[in-house]
N, C-alpha and C positions, 0 to 999 in steps of 0.2 A: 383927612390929610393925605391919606392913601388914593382918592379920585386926583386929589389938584397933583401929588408929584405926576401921580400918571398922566393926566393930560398936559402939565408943563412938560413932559418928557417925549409923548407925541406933537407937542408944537416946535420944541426943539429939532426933535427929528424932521418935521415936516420944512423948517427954516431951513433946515440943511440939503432938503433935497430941492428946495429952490433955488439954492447957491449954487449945487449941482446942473441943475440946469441951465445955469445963463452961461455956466461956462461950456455950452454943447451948442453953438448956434444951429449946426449945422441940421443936429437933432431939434432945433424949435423949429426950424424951416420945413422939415420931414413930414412933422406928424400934422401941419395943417395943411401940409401937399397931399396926406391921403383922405384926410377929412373933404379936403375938395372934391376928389377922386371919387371917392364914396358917394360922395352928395349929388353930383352931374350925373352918376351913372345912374343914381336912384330917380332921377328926374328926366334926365337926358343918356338913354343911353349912349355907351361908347361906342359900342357894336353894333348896329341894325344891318340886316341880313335878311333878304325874302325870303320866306318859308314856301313860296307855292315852286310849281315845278316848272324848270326854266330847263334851257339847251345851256351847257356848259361845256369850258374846255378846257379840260385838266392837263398839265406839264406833268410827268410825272418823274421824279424825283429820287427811285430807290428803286431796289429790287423786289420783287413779291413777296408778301407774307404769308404762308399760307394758314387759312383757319377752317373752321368747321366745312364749311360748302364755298368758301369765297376767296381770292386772292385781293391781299390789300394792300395800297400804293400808297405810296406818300405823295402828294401831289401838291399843283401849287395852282391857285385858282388867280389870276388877275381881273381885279386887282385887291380881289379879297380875301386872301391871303392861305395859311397853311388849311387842305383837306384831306383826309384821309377817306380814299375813294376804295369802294370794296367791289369785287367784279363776281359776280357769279364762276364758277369754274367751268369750262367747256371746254373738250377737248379738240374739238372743229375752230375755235380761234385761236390766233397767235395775241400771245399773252405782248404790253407795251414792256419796250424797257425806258433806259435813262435816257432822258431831253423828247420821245416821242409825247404827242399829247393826244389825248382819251375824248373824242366829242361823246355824250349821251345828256339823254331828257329825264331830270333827275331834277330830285329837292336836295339841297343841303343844311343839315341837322347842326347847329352853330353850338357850341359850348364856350363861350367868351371869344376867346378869337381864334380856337383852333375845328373845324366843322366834320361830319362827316357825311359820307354819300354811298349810296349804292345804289348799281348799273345791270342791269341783265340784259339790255341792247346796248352796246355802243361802236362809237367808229374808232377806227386806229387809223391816224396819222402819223406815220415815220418820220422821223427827227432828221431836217435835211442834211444838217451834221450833225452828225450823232458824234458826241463828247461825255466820253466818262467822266463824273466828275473826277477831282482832286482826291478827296477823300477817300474814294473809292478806289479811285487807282493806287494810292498807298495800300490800303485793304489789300488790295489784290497783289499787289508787291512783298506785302507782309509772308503772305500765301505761297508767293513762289519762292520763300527762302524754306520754305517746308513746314510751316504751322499746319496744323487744319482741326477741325472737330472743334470739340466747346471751349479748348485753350484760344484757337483761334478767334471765336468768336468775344471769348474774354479780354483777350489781348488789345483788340479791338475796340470795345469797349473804351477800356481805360485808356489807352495810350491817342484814340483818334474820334471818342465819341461817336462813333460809328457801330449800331446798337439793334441791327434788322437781323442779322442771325442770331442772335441770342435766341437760346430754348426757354420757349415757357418755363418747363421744369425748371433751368438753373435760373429763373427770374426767381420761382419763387422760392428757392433755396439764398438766394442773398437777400430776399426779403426779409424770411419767416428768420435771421441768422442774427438781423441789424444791418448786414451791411452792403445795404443798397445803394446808399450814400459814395461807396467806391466804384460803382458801372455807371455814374454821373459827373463827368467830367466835372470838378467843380473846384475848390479852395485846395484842396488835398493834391493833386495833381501838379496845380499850377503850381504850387508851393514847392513842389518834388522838383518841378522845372526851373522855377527861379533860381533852387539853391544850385541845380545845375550849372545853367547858365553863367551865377556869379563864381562859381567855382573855376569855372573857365579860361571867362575874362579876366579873372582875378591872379593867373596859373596858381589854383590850388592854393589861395590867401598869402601867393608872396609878394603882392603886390597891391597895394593899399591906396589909389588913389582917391578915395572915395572921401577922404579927409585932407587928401596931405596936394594935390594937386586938380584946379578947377576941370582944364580942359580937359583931364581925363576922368573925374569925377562924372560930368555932363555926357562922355562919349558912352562909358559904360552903362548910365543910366538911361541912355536913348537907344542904345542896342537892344536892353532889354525890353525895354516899352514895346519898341517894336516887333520884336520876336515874340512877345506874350500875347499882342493885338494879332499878330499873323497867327499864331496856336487858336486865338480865340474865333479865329474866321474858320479855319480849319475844320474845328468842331462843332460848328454850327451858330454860333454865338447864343447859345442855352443862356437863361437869366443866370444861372449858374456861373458858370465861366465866365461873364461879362460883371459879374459882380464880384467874383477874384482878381480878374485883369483888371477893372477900373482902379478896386484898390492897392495893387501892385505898382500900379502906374500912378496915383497919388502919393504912394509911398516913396515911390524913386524922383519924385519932383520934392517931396518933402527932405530927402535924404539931399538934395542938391541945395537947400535951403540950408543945411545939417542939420534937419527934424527927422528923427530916427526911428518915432515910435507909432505901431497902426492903434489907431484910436477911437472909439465912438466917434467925432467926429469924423473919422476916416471912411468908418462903415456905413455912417449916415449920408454923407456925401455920394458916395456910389449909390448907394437908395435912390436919393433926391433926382440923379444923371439920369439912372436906367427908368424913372417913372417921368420925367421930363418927355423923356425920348420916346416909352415904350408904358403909357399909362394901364393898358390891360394886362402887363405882368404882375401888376397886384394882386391880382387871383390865381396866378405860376403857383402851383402847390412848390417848383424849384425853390423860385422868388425865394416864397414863407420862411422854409425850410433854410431856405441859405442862409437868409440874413437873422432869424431867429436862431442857428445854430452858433454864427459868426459871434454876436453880440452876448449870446449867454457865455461865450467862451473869453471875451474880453474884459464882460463883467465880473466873473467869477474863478476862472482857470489862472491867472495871475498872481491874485490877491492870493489864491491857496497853494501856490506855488510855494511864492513867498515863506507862507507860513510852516511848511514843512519840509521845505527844502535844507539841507545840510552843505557848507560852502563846502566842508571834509571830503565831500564828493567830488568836488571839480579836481582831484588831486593824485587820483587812481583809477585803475580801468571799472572795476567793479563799482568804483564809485559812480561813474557815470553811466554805469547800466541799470542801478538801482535810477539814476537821475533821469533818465529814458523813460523807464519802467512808471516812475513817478507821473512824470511829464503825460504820457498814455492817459494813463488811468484818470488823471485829473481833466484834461481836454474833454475825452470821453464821457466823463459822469456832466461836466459841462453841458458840453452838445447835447447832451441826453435831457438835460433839465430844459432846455431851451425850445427844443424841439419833441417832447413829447408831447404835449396837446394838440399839435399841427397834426401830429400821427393818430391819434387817438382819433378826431374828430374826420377828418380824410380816409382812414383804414379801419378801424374799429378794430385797433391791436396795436400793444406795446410785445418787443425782443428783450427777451429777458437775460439774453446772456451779453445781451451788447456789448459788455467789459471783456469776455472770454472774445468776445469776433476780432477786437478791434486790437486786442494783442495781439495776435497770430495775425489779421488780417494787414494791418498797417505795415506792416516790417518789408510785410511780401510784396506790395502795393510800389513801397519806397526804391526797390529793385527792381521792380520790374516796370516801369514807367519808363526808367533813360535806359534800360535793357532792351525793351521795344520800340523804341525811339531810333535806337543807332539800328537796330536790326531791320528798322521800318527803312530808312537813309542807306544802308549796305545793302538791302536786294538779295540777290542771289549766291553773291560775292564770299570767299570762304572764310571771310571774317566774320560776315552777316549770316551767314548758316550756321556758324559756332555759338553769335549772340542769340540767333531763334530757338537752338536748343536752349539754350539758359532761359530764354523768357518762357518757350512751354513749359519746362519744369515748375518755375515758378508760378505757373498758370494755372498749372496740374494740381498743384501744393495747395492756392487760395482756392479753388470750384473743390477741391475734397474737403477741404480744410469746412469752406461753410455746408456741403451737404450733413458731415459728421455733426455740425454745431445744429444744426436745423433738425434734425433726427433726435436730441437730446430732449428726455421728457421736461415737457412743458416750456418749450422756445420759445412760445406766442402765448401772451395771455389776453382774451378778447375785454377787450375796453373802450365806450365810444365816449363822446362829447358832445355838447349843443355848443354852440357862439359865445354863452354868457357865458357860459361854466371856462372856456376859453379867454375872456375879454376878463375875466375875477382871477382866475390862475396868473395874467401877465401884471394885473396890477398888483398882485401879494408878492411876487417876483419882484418887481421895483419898490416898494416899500422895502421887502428884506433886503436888498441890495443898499437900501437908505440908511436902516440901521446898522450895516455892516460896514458903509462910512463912517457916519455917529462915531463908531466905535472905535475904528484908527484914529479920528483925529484928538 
């Protein structure tokens, strides 16, 4: 008797996770868009690239890196796409800068679609106009309101995805910490920006047309679309940010519809756009990481919201710091479930205190994002030199904050992954998620 309740009680759950899914179209379209993906590449690949050794000619794109014996450019190869060109160091050549292009007789080393190359002869051709980019000129704008050193370089980071002076050392202090996730422009940020933004247009929620009048429902909701698209060129269009922006911008066409809520189908949709567009982002350890953090946080961060939340809190200040505090901690262990095997199998190490980074780390994150923003917009201005001190501080606060957390025994604990063990972990993740349906209804 005890086999049959069990197995009527796995087909019961199993009936419900089929229910579950026809109500996810978006999600049935997804997963045979990567099964395609998979299948072509493994037959046909996406990328074919010569390996033998050809004259190339690099655009170069960034400033130098420096590493053991080599300076390394970010470059742009036409019409095959991002390389990362490595030059021998000589002190008898003039190193390239930005828009000049690098001729040398080299092979390029392809990694899906990002390649690399090294040059110990090559030619320098000056950039007839030489145009700093965008990006950079804000960096450098940032600078002359008085930032500099590794605040600078953080500031940077976060607020403009702009990520070539970062120190190795402080990389691997927000690695070894968890919270490397914050120096990748990604969901976290735009999110900081959105609620900006509506804050805004909105002056500070006295003004509601989001529900109560069309034509300004639709103006505000295209302001922001496009402001989030321009942040998202900005920064590179990282699979990252382009999979926060898409569904920001889903969300505010759904909110013009008055559909309110981001949803699996929301996060699927943006899937489905950026591998339409951009089918080698599959293999974006970003990609992985983005949409596996996204999805375990809307399967699961909600639901135990829910369940532990106290309405008694929305009614007092303390109330709503424990509800913060909640809200953290639960996102957090989310993200962490979703995304730990991505890390495991890609790094060979799980952050152990990732709950201690991501309190102290997010708060400071949250302020200092529209702090560097106006400071980035004000220049030199002594407005802007009052904001730049308030964003180094803050800068100063999160690079000590995770060196302290990184330094604490046992931060990193070494754990790797194969594929299956991977591919067995996300389908016991959707089954538990099946019975934790079951269970509500």
């Amino acid at each position: 008797m005890g086999g049959i309740r069990h197995n009527q009680y796995m087909i019961s759950t199993l009936h419900l996770f089929a229910i579950k899914w026809r109500s996810y179209p978006m999600l049935v379209l997804l997963l045979p868009l990567v099964a395609a993906i998979l299948f072509f590449n493994r037959f046909y690949p996406l990328e074919t690239h010569p390996t033998e050794e050809q004259v190339f000619g690099f655009i170069v794109q960034s400033a130098p890196t420096p590493t053991a014996k080599c300076e390394r450019f970010e470059t742009q190869v036409l019409p095959k796409g991002k390389v990362y060109l490595y030059l021998l160091r000589d002190s008898t050549k003039t190193l390239p800068t930005y828009g000049d292009t690098v001729v040398a007789r080299t092979h390029i080393e392809w990694s899906r679609s990002v390649g690399r190359a090294f040059a110990k002869d090559y030619l320098l051709l000056p950039a007839k106009t030489h145009r700093v980019p965008l990006q950079v000129r804000l960096y450098q704008r940032l600078a002359a309101a008085g930032v500099e050193d590794d605040e600078l370089a953080t500031i940077g980071a976060l607020t403009l995805g702009y990520k070539e002076d970062l120190d190795p050392e402080l990389k691997h202090h927000f690695q070894a910490s968890g919270a490397a996730h914050v120096l990748a422009v990604s969901g976290l940020h735009t999110g900081i920006l959105y609620g900006l933004l509506l804050w805004l247009l909105t002056l500070g929620g006295r003004i509601k047309p989001l529900h109560e009048n069309r034509v300004g429902r639709w103006a505000i909701s295209g302001v922001i679309i496009v402001a989030m698209w321009g942040y998202a060129w900005l920064t590179g269009m990282t699979p990252s940010v382009v999979r926060a922006v898409l569904m920001v911008t889903i969300f505010e066409i759904g909110r013009m519809c008055y559909r309110q809520a981001i949803s699996i189908n929301t996060i699927a949709a943006a899937a489905v756009l950026i591998l339409l567009v951009r089918p080698t982002d599959l293999w974006s350890v970003s990609f992985q990481l983005s949409f596996a953090a996204t999805f375990s946080i809307v399967l699961f961060a909600k639901k135990a919201e829910y369940v532990f939340h106290s309405r008694e809190w929305d009614y007092c200040w303390y109330g709503r710091i424990l509800s913060w505090l909640l809200g953290t901690i639960i996102i957090s262990i989310a993200a962490q479930i979703g995304t730990m095997p991505i890390t495991m199998y890609y790094f060979g190490q799980v952050s152990t205190y990732f709950l201690l980074t991501n309190l102290i780390v997010l708060p400071i994150a949250t302020f200092l994002v529209p702090c560097g923003l106006i400071s980035i917009a004000l220049g030199g201005s002594t407005t802007g030199v009052l904001f730049s001190k308030i964003t180094w501080a803050l800068a100063w606060a999160m690079n000590h904050s995770v060196e302290w957390i990184e330094q604490l025994p046992g931060s990193t604990v070494s754990a790797s992954v194969n594929g299956v063990m991977v591919a067995i972990y996300y389908l016991l993740l959707l089954f538990l998620y099946a019975i934790i349906a079951k269970k509500r209804t």
